[in-house]
PyMOL CGO cylinders between C-alpha atoms (Angstrom):
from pymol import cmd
from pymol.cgo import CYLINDER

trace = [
    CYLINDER, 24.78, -91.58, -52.60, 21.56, -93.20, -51.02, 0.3, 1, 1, 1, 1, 1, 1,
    CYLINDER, 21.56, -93.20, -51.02, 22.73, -96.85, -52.39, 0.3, 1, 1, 1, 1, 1, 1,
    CYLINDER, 22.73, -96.85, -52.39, 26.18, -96.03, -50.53, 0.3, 1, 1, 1, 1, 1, 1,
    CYLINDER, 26.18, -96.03, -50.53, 24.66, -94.85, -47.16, 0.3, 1, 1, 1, 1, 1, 1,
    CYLINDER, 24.66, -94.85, -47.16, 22.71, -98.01, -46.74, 0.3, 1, 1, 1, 1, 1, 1,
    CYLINDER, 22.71, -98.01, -46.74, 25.47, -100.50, -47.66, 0.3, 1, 1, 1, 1, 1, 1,
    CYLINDER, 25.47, -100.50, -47.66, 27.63, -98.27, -45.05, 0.3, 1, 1, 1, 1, 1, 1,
    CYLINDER, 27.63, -98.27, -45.05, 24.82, -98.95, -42.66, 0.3, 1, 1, 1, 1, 1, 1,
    CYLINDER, 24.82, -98.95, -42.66, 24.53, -102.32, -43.14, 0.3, 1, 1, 1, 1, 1, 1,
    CYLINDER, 24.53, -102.32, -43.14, 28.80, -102.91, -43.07, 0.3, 1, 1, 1, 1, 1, 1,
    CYLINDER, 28.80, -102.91, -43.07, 28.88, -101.21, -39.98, 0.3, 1, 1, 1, 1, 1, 1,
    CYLINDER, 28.88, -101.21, -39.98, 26.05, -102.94, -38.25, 0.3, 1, 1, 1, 1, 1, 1,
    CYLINDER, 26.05, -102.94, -38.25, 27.01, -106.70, -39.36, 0.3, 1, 1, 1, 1, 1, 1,
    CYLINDER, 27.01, -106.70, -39.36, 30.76, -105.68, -38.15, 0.3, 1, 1, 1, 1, 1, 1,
    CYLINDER, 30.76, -105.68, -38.15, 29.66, -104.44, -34.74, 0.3, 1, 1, 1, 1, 1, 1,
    CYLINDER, 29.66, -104.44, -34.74, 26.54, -106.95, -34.19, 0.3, 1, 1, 1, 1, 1, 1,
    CYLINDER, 26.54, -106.95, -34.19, 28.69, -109.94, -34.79, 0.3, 1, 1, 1, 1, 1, 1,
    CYLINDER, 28.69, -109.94, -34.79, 30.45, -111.88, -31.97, 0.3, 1, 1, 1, 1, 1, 1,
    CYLINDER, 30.45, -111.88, -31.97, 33.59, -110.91, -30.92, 0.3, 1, 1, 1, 1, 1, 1,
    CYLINDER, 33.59, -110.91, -30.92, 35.68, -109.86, -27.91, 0.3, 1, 1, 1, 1, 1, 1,
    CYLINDER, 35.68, -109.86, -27.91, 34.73, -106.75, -27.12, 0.3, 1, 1, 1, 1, 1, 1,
    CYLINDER, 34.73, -106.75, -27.12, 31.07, -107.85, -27.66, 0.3, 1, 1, 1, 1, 1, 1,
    CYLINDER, 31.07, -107.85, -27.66, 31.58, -110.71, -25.01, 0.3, 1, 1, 1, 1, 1, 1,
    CYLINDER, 31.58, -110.71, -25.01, 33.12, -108.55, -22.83, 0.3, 1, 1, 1, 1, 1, 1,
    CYLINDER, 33.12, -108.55, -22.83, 29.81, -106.50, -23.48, 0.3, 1, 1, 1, 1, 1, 1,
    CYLINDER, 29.81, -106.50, -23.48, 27.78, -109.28, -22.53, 0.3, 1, 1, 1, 1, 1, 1,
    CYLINDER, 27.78, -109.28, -22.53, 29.59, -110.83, -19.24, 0.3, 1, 1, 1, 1, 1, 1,
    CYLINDER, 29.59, -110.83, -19.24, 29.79, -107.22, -18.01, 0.3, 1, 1, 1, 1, 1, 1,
    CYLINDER, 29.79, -107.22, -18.01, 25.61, -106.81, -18.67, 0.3, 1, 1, 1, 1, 1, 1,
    CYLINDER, 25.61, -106.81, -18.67, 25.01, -110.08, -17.05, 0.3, 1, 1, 1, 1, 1, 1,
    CYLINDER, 25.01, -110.08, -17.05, 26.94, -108.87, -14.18, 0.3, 1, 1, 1, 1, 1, 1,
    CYLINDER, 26.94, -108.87, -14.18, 26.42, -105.67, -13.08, 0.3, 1, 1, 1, 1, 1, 1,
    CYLINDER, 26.42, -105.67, -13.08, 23.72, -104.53, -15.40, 0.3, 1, 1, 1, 1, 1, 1,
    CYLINDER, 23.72, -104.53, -15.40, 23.00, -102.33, -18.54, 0.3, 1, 1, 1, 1, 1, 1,
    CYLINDER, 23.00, -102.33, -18.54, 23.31, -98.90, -16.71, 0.3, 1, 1, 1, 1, 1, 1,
    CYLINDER, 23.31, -98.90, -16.71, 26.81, -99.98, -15.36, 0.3, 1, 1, 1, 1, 1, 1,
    CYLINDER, 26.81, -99.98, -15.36, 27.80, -101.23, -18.62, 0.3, 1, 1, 1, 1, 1, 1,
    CYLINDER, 27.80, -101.23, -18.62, 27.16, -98.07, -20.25, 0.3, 1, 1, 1, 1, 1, 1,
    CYLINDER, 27.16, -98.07, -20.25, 30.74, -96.61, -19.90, 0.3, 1, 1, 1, 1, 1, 1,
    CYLINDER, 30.74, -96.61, -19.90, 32.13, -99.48, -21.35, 0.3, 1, 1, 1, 1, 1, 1,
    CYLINDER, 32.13, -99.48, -21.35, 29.75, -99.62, -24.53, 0.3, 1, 1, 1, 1, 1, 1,
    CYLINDER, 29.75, -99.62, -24.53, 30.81, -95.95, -25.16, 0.3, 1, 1, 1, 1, 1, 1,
    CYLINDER, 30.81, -95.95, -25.16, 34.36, -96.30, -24.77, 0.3, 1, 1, 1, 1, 1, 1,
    CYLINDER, 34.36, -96.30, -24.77, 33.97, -99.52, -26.94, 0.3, 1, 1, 1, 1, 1, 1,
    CYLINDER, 33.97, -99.52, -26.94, 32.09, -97.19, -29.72, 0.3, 1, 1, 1, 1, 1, 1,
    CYLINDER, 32.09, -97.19, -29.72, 34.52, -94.42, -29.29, 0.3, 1, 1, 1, 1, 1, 1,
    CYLINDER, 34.52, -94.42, -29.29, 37.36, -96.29, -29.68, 0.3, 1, 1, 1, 1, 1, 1,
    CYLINDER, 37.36, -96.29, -29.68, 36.07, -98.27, -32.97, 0.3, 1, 1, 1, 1, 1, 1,
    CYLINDER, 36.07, -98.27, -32.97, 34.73, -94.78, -34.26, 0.3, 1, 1, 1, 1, 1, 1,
    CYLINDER, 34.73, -94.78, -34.26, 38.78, -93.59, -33.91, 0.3, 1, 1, 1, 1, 1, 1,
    CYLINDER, 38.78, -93.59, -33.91, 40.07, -96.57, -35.38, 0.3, 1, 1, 1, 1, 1, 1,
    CYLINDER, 40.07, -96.57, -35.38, 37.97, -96.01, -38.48, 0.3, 1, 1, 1, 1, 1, 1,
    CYLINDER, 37.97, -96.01, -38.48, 39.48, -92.64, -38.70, 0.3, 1, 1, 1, 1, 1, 1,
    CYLINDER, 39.48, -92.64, -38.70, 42.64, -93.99, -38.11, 0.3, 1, 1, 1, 1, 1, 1,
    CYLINDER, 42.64, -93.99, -38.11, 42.44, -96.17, -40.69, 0.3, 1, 1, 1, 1, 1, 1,
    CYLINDER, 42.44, -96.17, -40.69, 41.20, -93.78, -43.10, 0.3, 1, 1, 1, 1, 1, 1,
    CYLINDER, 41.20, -93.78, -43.10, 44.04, -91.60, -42.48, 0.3, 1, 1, 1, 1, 1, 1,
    CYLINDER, 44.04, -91.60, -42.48, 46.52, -94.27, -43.73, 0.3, 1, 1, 1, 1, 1, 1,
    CYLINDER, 46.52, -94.27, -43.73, 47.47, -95.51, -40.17, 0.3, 1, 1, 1, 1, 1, 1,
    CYLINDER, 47.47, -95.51, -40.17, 45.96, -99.14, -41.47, 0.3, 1, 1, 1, 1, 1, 1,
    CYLINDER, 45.96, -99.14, -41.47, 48.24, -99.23, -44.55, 0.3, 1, 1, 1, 1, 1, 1,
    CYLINDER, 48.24, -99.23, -44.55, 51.47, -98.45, -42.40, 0.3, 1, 1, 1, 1, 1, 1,
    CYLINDER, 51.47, -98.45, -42.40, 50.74, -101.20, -39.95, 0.3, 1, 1, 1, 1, 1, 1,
    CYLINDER, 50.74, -101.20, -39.95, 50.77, -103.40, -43.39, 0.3, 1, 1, 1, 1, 1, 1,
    CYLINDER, 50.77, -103.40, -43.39, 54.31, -102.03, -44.16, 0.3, 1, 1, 1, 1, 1, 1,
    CYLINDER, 54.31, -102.03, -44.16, 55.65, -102.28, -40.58, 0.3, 1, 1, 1, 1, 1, 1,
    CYLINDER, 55.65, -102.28, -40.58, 55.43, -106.13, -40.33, 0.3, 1, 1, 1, 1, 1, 1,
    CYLINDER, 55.43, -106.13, -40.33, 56.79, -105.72, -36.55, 0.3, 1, 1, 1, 1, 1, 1,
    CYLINDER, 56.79, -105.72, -36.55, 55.01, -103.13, -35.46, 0.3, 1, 1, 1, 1, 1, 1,
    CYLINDER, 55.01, -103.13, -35.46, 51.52, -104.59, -36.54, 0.3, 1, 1, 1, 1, 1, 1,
    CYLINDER, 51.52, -104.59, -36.54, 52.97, -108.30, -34.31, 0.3, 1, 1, 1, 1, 1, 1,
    CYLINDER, 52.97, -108.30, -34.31, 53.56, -106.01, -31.17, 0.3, 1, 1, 1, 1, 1, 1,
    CYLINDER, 53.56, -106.01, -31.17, 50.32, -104.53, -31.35, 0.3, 1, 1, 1, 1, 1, 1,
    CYLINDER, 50.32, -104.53, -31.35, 48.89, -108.25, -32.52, 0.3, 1, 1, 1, 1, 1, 1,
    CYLINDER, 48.89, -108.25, -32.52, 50.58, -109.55, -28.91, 0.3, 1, 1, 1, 1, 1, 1,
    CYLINDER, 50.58, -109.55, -28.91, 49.85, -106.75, -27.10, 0.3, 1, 1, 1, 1, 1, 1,
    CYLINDER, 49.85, -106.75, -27.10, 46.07, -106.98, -27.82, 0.3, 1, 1, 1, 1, 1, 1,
    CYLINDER, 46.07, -106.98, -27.82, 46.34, -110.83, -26.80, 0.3, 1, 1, 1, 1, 1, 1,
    CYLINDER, 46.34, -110.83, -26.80, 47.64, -110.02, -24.01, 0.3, 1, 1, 1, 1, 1, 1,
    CYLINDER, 47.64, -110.02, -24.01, 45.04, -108.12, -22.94, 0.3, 1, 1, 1, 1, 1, 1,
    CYLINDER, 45.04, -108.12, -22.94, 42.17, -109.54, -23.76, 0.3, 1, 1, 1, 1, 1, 1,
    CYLINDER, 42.17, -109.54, -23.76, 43.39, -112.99, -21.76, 0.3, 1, 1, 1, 1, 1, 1,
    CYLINDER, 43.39, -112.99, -21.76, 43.48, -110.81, -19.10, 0.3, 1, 1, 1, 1, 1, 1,
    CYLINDER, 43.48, -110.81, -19.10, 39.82, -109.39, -19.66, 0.3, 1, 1, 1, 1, 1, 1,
    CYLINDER, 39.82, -109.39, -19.66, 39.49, -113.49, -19.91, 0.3, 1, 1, 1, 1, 1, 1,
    CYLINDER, 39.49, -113.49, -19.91, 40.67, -114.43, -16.72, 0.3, 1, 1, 1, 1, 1, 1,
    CYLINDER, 40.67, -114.43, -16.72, 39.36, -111.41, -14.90, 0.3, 1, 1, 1, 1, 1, 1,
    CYLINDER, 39.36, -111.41, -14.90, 35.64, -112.71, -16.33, 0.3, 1, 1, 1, 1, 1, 1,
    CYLINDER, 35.64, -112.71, -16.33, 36.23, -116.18, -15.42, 0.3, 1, 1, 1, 1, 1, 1,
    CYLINDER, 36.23, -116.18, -15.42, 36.95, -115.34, -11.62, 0.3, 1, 1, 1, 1, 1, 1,
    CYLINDER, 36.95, -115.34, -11.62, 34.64, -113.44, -11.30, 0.3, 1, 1, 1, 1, 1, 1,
    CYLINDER, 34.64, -113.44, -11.30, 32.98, -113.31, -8.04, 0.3, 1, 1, 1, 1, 1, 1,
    CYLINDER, 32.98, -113.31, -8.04, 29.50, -114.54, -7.73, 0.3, 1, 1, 1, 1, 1, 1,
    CYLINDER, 29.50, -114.54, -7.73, 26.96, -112.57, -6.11, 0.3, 1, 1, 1, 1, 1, 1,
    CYLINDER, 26.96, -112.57, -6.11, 23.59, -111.34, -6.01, 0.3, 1, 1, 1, 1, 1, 1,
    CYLINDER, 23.59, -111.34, -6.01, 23.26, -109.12, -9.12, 0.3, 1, 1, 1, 1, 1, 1,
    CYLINDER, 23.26, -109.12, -9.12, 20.97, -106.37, -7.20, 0.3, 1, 1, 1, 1, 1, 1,
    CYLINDER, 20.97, -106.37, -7.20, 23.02, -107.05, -3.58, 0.3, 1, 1, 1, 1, 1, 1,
    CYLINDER, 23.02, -107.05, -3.58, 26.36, -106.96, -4.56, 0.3, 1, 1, 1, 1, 1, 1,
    CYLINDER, 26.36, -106.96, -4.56, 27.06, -106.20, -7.72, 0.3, 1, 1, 1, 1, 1, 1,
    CYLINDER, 27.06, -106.20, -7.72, 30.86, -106.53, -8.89, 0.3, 1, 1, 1, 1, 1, 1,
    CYLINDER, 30.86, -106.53, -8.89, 33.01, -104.25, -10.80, 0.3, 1, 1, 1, 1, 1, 1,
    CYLINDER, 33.01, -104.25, -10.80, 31.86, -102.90, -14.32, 0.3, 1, 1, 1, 1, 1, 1,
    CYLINDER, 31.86, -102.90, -14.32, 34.75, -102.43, -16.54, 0.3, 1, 1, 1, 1, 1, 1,
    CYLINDER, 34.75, -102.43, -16.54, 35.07, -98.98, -17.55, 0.3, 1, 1, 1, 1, 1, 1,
    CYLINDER, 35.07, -98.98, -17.55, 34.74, -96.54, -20.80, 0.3, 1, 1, 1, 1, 1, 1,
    CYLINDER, 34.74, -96.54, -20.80, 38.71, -96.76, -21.09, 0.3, 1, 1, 1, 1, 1, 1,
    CYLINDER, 38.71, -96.76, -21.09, 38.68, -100.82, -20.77, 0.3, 1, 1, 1, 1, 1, 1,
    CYLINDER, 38.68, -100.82, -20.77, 36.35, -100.51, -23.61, 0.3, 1, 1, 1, 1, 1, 1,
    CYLINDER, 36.35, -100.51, -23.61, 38.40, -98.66, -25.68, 0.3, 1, 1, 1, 1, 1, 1,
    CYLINDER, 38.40, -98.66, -25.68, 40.94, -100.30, -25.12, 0.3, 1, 1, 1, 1, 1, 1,
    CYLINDER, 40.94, -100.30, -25.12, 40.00, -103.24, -26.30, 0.3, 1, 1, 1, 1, 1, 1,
    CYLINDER, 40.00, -103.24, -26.30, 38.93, -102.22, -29.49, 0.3, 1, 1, 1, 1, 1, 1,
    CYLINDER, 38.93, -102.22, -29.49, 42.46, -100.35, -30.17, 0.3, 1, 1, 1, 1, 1, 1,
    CYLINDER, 42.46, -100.35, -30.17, 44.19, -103.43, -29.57, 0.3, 1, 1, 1, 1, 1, 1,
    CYLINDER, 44.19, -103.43, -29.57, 41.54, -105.81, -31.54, 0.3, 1, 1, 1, 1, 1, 1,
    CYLINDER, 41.54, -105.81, -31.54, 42.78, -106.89, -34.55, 0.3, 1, 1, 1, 1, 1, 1,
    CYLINDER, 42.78, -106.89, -34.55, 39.50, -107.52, -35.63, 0.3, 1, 1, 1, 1, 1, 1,
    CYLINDER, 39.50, -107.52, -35.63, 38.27, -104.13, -35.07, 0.3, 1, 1, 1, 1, 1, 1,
    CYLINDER, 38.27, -104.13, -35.07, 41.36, -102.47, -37.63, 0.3, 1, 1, 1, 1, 1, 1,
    CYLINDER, 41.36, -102.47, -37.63, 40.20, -105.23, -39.98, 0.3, 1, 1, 1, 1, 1, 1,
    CYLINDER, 40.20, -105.23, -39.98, 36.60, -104.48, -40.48, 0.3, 1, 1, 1, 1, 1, 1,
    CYLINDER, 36.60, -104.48, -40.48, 37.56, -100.97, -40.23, 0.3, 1, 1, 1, 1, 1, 1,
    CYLINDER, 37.56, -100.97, -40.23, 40.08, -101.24, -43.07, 0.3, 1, 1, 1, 1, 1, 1,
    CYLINDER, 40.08, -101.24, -43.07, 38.14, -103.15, -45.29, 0.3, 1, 1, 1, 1, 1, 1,
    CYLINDER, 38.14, -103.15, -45.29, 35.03, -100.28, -44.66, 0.3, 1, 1, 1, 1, 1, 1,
    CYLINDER, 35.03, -100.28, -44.66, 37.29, -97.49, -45.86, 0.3, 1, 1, 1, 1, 1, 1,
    CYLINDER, 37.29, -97.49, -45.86, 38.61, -99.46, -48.92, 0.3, 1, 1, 1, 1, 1, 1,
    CYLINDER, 38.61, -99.46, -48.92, 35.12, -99.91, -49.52, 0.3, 1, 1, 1, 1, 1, 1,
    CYLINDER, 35.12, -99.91, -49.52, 33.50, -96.82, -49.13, 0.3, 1, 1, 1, 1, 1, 1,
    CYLINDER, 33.50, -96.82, -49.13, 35.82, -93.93, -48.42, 0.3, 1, 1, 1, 1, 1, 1,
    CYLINDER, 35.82, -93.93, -48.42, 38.81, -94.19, -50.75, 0.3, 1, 1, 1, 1, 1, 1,
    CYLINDER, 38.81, -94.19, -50.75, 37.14, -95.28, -53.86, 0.3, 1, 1, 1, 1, 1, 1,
    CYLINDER, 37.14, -95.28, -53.86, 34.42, -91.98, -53.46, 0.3, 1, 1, 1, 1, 1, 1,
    CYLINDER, 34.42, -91.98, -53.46, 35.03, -88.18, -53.90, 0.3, 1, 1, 1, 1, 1, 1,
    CYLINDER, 35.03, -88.18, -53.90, 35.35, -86.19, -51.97, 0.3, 1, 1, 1, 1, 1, 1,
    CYLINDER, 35.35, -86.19, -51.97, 37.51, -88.75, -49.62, 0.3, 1, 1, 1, 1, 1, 1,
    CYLINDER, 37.51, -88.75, -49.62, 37.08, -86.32, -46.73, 0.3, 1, 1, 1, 1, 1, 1,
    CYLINDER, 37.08, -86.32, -46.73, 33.19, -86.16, -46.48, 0.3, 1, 1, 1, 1, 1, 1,
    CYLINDER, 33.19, -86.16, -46.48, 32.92, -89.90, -47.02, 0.3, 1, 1, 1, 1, 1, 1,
    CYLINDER, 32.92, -89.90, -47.02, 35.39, -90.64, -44.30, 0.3, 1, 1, 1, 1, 1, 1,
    CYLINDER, 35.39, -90.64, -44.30, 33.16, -88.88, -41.99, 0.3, 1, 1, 1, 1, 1, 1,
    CYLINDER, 33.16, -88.88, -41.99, 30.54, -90.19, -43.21, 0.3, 1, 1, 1, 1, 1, 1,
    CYLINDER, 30.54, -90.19, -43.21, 31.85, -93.80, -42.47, 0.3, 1, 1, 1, 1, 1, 1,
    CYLINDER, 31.85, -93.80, -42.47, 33.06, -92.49, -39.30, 0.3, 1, 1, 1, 1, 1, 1,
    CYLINDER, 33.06, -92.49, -39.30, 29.80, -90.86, -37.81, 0.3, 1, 1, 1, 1, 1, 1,
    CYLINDER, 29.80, -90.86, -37.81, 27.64, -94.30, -39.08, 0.3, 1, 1, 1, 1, 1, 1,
    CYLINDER, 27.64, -94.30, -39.08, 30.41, -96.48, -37.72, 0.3, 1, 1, 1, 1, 1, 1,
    CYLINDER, 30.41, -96.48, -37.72, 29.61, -94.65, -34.27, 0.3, 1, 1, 1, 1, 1, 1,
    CYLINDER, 29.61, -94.65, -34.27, 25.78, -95.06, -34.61, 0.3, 1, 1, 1, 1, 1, 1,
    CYLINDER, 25.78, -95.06, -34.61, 26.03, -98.81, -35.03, 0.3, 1, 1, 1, 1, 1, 1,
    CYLINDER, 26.03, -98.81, -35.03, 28.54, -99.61, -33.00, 0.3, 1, 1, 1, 1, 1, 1,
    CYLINDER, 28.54, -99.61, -33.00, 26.92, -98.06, -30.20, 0.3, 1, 1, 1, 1, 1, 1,
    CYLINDER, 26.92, -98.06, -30.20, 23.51, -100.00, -31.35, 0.3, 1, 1, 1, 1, 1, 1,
    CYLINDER, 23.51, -100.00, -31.35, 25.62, -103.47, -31.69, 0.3, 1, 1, 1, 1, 1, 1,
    CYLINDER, 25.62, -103.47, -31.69, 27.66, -103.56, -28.57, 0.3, 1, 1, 1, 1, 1, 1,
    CYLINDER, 27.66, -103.56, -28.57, 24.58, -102.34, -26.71, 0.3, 1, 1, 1, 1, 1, 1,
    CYLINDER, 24.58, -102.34, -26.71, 22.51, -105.13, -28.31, 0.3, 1, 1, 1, 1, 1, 1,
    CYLINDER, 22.51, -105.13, -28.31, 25.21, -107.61, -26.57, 0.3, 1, 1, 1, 1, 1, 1,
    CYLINDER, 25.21, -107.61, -26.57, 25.10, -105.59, -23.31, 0.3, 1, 1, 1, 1, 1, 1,
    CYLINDER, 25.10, -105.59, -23.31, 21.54, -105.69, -23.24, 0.3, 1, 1, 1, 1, 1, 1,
    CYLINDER, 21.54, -105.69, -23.24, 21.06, -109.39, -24.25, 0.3, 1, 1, 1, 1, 1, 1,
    CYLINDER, 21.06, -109.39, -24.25, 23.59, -110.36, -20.66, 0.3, 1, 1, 1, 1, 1, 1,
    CYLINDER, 23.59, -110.36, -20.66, 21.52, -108.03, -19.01, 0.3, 1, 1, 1, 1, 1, 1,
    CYLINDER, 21.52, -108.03, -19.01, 18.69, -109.86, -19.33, 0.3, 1, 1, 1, 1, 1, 1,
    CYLINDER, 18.69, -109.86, -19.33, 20.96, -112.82, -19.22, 0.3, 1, 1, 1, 1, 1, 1,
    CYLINDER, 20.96, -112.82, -19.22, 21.81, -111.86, -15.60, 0.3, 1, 1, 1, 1, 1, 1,
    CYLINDER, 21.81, -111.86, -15.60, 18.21, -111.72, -14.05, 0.3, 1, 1, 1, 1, 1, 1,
    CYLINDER, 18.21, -111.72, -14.05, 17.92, -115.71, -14.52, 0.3, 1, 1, 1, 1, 1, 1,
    CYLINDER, 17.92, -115.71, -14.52, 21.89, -116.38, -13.50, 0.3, 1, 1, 1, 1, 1, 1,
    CYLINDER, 21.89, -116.38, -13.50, 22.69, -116.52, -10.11, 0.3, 1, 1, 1, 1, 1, 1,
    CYLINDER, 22.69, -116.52, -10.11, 24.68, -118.75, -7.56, 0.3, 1, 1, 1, 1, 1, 1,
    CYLINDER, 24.68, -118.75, -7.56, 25.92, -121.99, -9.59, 0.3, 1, 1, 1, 1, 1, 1,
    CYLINDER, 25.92, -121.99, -9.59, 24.87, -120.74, -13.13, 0.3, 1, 1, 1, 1, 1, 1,
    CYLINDER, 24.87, -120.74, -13.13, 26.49, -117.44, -12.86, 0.3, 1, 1, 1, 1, 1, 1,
    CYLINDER, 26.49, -117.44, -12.86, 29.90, -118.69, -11.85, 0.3, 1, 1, 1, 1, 1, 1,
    CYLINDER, 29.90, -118.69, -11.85, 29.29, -121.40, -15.27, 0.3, 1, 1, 1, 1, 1, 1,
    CYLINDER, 29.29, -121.40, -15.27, 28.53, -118.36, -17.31, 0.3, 1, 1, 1, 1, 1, 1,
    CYLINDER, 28.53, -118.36, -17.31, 31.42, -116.63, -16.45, 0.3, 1, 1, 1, 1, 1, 1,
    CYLINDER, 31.42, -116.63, -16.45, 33.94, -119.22, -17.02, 0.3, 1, 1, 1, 1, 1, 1,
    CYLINDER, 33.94, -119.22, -17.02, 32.44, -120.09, -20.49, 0.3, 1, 1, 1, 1, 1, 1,
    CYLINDER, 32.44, -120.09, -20.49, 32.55, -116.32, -21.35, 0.3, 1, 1, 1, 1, 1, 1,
    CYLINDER, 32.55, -116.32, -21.35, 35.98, -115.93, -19.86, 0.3, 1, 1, 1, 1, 1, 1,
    CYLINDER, 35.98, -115.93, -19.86, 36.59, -119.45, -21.97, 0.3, 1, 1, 1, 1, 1, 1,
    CYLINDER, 36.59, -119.45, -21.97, 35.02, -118.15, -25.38, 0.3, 1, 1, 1, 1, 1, 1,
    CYLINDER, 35.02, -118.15, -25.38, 36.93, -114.88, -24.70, 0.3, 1, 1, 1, 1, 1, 1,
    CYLINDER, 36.93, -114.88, -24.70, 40.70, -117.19, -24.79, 0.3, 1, 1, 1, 1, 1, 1,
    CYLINDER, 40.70, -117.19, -24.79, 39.15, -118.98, -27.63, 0.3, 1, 1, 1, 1, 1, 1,
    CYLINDER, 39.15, -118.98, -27.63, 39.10, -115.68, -29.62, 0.3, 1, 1, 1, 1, 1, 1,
    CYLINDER, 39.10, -115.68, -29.62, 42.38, -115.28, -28.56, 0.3, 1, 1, 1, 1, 1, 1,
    CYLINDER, 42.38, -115.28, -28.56, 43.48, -118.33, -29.69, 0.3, 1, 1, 1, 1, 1, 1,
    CYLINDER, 43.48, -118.33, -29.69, 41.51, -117.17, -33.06, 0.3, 1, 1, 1, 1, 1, 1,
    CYLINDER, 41.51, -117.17, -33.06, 43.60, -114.69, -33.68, 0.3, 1, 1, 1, 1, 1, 1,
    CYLINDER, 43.60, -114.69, -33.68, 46.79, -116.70, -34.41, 0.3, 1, 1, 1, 1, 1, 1,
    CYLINDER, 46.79, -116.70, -34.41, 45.32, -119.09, -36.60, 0.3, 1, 1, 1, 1, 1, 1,
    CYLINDER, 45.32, -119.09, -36.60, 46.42, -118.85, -40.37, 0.3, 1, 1, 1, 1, 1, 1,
    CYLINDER, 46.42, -118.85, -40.37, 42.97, -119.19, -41.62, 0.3, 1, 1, 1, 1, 1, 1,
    CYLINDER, 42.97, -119.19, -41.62, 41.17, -116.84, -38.85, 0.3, 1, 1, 1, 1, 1, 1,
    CYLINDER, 41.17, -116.84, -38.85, 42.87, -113.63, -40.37, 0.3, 1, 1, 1, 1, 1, 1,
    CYLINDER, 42.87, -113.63, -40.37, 39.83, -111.93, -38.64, 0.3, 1, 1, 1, 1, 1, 1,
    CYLINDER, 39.83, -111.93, -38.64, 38.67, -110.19, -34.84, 0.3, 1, 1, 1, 1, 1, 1,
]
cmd.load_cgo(trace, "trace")
């Protein structure tokens, strides 16, 4: 049981920590307007991954694998959004951080995201074929996954919104309006990621 908790832990922090969009979303948004601001958006993030791993422990993963065209819509749906988180960073206004901050995206943004990130059911799938379905009971391992998923999550996409913040003290005038275009750039690039045979990953 201890052996499994750890390699949970681990899982679930190396699939939050590790870039991605919602984590550069995390990051622009830090740089921005700050950690504080950011907040609601690292919680909605975490609160929307920690439902998709109960989602996908309740079976919802395996019917997306059956329903071919429902798992595209959701697939173009989710780029579709996240170009638009892409272009919203990459005009972003530039301003003095403490003067005039700009918006922060909010908890359901965050959310969001992660409902429509095809990385996010991914890592989420593979967790509960790893450590839910092949324990008993399934039930107390799912939440298991589910409440640790939460925990690092939170700790990952707060790492990222942490890092911009301190990103955002040296960025200002010229470098700011770089940094957001390369974010809002690395942000399409994931996009672009996602329809690559060989990506098959968030």
């Amino acid at each position: 049981m201890l052996g499994t908790l750890v390699s949970m832990i681990l899982f679930a922090f190396v699939g939050a920590v590790s870039p991605g969009p919602v984590n550069l979303i995390a990051t622009s948004a830090g740089a921005g307007v700050g950690f504080w601001r950011t907040l609601p958006y690292v919680l909605g993030a975490t609160l929307g991954y920690t439902l998709v791993v109960l989602l996908a422990g309740m079976g919802l993963a395996q019917l997306l694998q059956e329903q071919p065209l429902l798992a595209a819509l959701l697939r173009y749906l989710g780029a579709a959004f996240l170009l638009y988180m892409a272009l919203r960073i990459a005009l972003a206004p530039v301003a003095e951080l403490q003067a005039n901050p700009g918006v922060a995206p909010s908890w359901w943004q965050g959310a969001l995201t992660q409902w429509l990130n095809p990385k996010a059911w991914l890592v989420a799938a593979s967790g509960v074929g790893l450590f839910v379905t092949a324990h008993e009971p399934v039930s107390l391992y799912l939440m298991l996954f589910c409440a640790l998923s939460f925990a690092m999550c939170l700790l990952g996409v707060g790492l990222w919104a942490g890092f911009g913040t301190l990103l955002g003290h040296w960025l200002n005038g010229p470098r700011q309006r770089r940094f957001n275009r390369l974010m809002g750039l690395l942000l399409a690039v994931t996009v672009v990621g996602l329809f690559l045979p060989v990506a098959g990953g968030r």
